[in-house]
C-alpha positions as CSV (number, residue, x, y, z in Angstrom):
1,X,-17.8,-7.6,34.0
2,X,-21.4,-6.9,33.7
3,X,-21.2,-7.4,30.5
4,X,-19.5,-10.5,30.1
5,X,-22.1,-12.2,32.5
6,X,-24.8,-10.8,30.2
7,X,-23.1,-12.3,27.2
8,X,-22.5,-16.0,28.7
9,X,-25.6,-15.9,30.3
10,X,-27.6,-15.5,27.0
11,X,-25.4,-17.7,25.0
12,X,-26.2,-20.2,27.9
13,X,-30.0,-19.7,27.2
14,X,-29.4,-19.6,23.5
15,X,-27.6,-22.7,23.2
16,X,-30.4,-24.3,25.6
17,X,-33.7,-24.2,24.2
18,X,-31.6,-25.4,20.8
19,X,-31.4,-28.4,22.4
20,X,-34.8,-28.5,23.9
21,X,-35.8,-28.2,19.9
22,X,-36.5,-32.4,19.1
23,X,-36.8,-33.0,15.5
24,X,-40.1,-34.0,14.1
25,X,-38.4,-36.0,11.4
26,X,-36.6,-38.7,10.6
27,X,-33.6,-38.7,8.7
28,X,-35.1,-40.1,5.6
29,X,-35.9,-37.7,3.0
30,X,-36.7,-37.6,-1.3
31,X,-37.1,-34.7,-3.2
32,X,-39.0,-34.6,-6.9
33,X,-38.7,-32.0,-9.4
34,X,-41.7,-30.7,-10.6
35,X,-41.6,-30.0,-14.4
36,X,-43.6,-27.2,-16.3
37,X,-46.9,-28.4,-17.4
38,X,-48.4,-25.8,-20.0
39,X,-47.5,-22.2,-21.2
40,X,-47.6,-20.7,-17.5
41,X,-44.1,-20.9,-16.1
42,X,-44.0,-22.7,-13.4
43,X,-41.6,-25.2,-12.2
44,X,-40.4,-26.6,-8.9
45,X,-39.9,-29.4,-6.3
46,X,-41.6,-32.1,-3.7
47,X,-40.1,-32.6,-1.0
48,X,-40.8,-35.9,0.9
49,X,-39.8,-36.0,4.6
50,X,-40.7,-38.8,7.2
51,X,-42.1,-37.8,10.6
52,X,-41.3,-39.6,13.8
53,X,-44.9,-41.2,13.7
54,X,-44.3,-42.9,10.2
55,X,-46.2,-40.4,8.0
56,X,-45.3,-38.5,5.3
57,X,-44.9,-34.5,5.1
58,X,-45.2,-33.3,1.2
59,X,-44.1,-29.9,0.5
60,X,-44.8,-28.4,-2.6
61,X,-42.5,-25.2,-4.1
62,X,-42.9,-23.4,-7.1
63,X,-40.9,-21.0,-8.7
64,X,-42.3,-18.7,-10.7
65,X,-45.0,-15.8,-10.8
66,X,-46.4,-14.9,-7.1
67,X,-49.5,-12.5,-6.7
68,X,-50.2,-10.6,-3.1
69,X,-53.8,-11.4,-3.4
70,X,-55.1,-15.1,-1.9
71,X,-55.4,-17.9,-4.6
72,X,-54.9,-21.7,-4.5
73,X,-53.5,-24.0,-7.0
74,X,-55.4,-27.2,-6.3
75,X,-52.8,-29.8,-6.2
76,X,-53.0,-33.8,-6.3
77,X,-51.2,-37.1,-5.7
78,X,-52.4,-39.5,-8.8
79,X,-51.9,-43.0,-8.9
80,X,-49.8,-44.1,-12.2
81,X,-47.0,-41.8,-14.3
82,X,-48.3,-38.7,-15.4
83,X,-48.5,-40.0,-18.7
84,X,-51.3,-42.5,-18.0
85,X,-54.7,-41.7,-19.3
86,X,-57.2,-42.0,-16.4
87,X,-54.6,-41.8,-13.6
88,X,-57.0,-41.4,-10.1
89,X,-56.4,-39.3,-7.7
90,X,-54.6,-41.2,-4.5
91,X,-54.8,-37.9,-2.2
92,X,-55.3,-34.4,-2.6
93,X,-53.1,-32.0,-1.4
94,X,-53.3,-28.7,0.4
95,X,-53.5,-26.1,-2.5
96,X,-50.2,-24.2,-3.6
97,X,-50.6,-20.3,-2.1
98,X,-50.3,-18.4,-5.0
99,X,-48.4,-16.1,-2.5
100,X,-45.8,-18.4,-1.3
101,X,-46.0,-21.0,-3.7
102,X,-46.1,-23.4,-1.5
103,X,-48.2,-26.0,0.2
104,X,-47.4,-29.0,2.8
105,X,-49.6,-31.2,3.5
106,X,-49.4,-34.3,5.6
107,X,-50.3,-37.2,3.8
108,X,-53.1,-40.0,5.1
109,X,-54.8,-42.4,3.5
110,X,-55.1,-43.2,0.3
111,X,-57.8,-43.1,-2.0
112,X,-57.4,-46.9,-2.4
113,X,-57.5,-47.6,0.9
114,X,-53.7,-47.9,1.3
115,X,-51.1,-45.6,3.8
116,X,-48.1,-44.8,2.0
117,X,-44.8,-45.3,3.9
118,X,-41.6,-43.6,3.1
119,X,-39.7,-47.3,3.0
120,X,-42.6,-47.9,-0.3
121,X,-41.8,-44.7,-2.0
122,X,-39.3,-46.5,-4.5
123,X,-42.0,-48.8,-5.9
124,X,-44.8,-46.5,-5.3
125,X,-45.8,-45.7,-9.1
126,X,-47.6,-42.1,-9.0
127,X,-47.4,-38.6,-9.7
128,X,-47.9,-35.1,-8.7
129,X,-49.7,-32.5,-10.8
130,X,-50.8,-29.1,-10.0
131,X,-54.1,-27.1,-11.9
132,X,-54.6,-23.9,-12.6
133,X,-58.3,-24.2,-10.9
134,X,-60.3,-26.7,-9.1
135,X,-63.1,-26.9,-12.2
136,X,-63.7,-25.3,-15.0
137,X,-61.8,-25.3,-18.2
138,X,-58.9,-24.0,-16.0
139,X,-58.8,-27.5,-14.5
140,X,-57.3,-28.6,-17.5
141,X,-54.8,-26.8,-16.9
142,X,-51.8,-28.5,-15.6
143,X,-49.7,-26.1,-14.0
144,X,-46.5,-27.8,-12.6
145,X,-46.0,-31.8,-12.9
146,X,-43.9,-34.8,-11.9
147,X,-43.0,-38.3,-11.4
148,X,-43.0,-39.7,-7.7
149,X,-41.6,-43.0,-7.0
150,X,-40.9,-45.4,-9.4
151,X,-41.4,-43.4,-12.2
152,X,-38.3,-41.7,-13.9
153,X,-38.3,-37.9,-12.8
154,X,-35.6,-37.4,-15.2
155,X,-35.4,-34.2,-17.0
156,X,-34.7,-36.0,-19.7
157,X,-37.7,-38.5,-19.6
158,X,-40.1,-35.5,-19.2
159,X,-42.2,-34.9,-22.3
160,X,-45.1,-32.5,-21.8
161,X,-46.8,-33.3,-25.0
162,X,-47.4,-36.6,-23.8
163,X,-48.7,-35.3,-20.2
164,X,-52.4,-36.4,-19.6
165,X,-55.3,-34.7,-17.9
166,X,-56.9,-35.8,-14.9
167,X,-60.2,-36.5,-14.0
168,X,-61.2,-33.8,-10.8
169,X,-62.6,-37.2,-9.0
170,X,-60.7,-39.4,-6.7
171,X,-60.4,-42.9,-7.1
């Protein structure tokens, strides 16, 4: 009988502090894919999620190569397709852990002044790319890449030879 309390009493306490758990999203939600952007494999997603207080939650994953000591992939939001020479950067992003692969970042303002809301995300005409360094000649070094927005993510509209570099300077 002991045992039965024990039981109902933890599945009691279980079930409880689920429901104490309040999401900090809403239910809107976009994912990217991230396309390979030179001869280092790496490939991915963005993930777009809208918190409760309007903002935006980016996460960055990459599949591909992980090392267990630290190192950061700097990784940016540009304005325009990631085809367009001189694209600026509109925000940059928490760096991708070499480790994880990951990043998430909580987007603010932008570079032009602007706060991107999820409801703009359809016309918003940017892209993501991620560098092997944050100067250097690795800089020009475009790790992982994609369309945001209004610009076709397609797999079959991505063309790396037609990929630009970006200037390390935001807009």
């Amino acid at each position: 009988m002991k045992k039965l309390a024990f039981i109902f009493l933890s599945a009691l306490i279980l079930v409880s502090c689920e429901q104490e758990k309040e999401s900090t999203y809403t239910t809107n939600e976009l994912t990217y894919n991230l396309y390979q952007g030179s001869d280092f494999d790496y490939t991915g997603k963005v993930q777009i999620k809208e918190l409760l207080n309007g903002d935006l939650e980016l996460t960055l994953e990459l599949s591909g190569s992980k090392d267990n000591e630290p190192y950061y992939f700097p990784a940016h939001l540009h304005f325009g397709s990631y085809d367009s020479a001189d694209s600026p950067i509109a925000f940059q992003l928490d760096p991708v852990d070499i480790r994880t692969l990951k990043s998430v970042t909580i987007l603010g303002q932008l570079s032009d002044g602007s706060k991107l809301k999820f409801a703009d995300l359809n016309s918003f005409n940017g892209h993501i790319k991620i560098h092997l360094a944050d100067s250097g000649p690795e800089y020009q070094v475009i790790l992982s890449v994609g369309n945001i927005g209004a610009n076709d993510n397609s797999p079959q509209a991505f063309k790396r030879e037609d990929m630009t570099v970006c200037s390390p300077y935001l807009n």
